[in-house]
N, C-alpha and C positions, 0 to 999 in steps of 0.2 A: 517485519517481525522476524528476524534472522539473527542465527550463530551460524557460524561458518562451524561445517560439521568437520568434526576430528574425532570420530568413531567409525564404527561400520553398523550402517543400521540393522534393522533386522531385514529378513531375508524376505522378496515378493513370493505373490501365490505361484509366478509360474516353474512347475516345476527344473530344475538345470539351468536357473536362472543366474548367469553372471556381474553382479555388479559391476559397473563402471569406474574409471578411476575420477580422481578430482580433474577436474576441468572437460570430460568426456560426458555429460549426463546431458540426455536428451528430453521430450516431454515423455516419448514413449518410455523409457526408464523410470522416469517422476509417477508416470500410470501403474506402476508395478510394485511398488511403493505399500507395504499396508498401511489400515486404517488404525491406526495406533494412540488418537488424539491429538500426535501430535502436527505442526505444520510445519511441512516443507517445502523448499523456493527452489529453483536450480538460476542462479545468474553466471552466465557468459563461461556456460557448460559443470560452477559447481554447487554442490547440494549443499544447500543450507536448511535448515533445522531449527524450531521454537517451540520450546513447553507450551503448556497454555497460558494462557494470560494470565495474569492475578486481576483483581476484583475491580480496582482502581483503572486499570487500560482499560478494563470493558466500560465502565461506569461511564469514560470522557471519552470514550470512542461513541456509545451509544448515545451520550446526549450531542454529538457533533451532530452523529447520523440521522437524529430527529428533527433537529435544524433544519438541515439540509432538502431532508424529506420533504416537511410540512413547507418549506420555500419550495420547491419544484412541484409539489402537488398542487400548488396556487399559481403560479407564473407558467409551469407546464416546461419546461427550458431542456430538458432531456432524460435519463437516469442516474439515476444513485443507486451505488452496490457499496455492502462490506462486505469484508471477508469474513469464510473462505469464499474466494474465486478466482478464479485461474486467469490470469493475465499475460496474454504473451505477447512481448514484445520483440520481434525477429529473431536476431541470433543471441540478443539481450538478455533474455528472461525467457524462460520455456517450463514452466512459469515464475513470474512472482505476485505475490498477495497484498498491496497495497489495505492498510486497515480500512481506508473507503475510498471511494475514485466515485468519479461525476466525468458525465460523457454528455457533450451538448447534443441535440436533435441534427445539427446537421453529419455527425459523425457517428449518428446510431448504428452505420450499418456494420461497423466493427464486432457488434454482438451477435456471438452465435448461442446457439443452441445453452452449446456444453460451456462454453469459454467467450472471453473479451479476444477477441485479436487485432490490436492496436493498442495505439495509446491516447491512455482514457486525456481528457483536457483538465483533471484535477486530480491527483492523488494526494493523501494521507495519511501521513505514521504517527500513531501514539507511540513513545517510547518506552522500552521496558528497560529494566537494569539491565539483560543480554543482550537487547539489538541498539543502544543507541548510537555505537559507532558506526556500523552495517548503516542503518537510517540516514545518519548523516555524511556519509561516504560513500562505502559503493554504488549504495540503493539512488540516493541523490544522485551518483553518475550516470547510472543507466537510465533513468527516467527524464534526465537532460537530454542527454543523448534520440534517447527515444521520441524525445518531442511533447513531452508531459507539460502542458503550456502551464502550471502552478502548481506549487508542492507546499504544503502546509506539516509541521512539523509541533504533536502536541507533548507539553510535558508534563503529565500529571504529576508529577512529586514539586516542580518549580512553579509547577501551575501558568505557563506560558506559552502560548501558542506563536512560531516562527512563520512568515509569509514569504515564499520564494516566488518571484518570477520571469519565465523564460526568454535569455536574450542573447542571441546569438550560441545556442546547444550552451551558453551556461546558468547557471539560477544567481537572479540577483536581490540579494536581502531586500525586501519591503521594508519590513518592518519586525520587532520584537515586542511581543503585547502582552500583559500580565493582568492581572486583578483588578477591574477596573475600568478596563479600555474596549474596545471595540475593534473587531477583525473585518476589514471590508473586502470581497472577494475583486480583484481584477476583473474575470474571466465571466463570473456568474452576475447578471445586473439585479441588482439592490439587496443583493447577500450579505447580510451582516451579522455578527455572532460576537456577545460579550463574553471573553475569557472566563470569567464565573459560572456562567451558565455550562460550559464545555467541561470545565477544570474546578467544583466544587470542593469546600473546606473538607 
């Protein structure tokens, strides 16, 4: 969920605090950051920035999320997080917010406390009218990069959920699913989710 910021935001609590320029922002910078509603990412040192969502990305992000849920509370297969949550991925992301990630049992130990540190084995983006280039480029590159073994990409206005998976640090289309059809997860066993259900009228 990112705009590549071309403002200067507002200013952190600490006081003589110097913002960074673009490409310099670190997590400790992103910590300094007020709490303003809105979210912000830093990838590969710069700050990115998202209103809040409109009504329709929560609505298919949240029915994904319960999918998801209710299949891992029954099989047990590891967590499921949406954002916000802090995800860092090395020199990648410090951090970025994937709208939900799935991290198998053998890779829990990447959770900390405060934050994810790794990369989770499922992320996904609902797209808004401001991030779906960021979604489908940057954000796709550094979560290849990163090792994000499948990336699911939802679009509530086309109502179509995209399947990437990872092969060789690049994502290779699965599949394009619309109204109708059924999403089967590679990664997660016997995950399944009808575009309708995720992406309603």
């Amino acid at each position: 969920m990112s705009l590549l910021l071309d403002f200067e935001p507002k200013s952190g609590t600490a006081t003589g605090y110097k913002r960074p320029p673009q490409g310099k922002w670190t997590y400790e910078d992103y910590c300094r950051l007020p709490e303003d509603g809105k979210i912000y990412e830093i990838i590969e040192g710069e700050l990115f920035m998202s209103p809040a969502p409109q009504t329709r990305h929560q609505i298919c992000k949240g029915n994904l999320f319960a999918a998801l849920w209710i299949h891992n509370k029954r099989y047990h297969l590891g967590m499921v997080l949406d954002a916000p949550s802090d995800i860092i991925l090395g020199e990648l992301a410090s951090p970025v917010q994937p709208d939900i990630i799935f991290i198998l049992k053998d890779h829990l130990d990447i959770v900390k406390k405060e934050r994810v540190e790794g990369a989770p084995d499922l992320a996904v983006e609902v797209l808004s009218p401001w991030n779906w280039k960021i979604d489908r480029g940057k954000k796709s590159k550094i979560y290849a990069k990163a090792g994000v073994r499948e990336y699911w990409i939802v679009d509530p206005d086309k109502r179509t959920i995209e399947l990437y998976h990872l092969q060789k640090k690049t994502y290779k289309l699965i599949g394009k699913y619309k109204a109708g059809e059924s999403v089967h997860s590679k990664i997660l066993p016997g995950f399944a989710v009808q575009v309708e259900e995720v992406c309603p009228e």
